[in-house]
C-alpha positions in Angstrom: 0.0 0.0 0.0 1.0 3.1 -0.8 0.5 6.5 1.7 -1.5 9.1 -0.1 -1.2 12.0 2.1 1.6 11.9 4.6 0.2 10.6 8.1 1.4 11.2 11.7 0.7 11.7 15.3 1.9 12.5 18.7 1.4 9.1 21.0 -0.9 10.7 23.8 -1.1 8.4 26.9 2.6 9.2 27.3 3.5 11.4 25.0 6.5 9.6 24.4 7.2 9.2 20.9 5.9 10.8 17.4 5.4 8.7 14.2 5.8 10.0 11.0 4.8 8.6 7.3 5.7 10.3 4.0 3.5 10.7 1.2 4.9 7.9 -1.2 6.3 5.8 1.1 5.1 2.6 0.5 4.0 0.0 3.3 4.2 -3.5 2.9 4.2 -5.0 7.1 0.1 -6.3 7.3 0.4 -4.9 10.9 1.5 -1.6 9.6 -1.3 -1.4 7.3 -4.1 -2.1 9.6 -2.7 0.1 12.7 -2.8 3.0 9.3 -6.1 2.0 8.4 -7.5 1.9 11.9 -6.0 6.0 12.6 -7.4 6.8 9.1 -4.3 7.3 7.1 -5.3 7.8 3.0 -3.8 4.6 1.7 -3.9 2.9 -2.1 -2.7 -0.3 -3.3 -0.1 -0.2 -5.5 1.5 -3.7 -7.5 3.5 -5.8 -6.1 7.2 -5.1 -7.3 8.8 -8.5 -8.9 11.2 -10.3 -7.5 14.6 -10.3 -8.9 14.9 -12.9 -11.2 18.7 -14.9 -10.9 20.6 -15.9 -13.4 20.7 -19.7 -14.2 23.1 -21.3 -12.8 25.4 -23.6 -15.1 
């Protein structure tokens, strides 16, 4: 999934850390995804890049 609009926010109970996301940046953790989803970060899916094909071996 890619981030649409770049997404953050102050952790509250302890104010202990701030968590950032860039417009662009593309999310591939599951976990990730649904903790963005759930604090209503604008997300769209974007292809899956392919993997590297090796050469053959001889």
């Amino acid at each position: 999934m890619r981030v649409v609009q770049a997404h953050g926010y102050r952790e509250a109970r302890f104010n202990r850390g701030v968590f950032h996301w860039a417009a662009g940046e593309i999310i591939t953790n599951p976990d990730e995804i649904a903790h963005l989803i759930e604090r209503g970060a604008k997300l769209e899916p974007v292809a899956c890049p392919e993997a590297p094909h090796s050469a053959p071996t001889p």
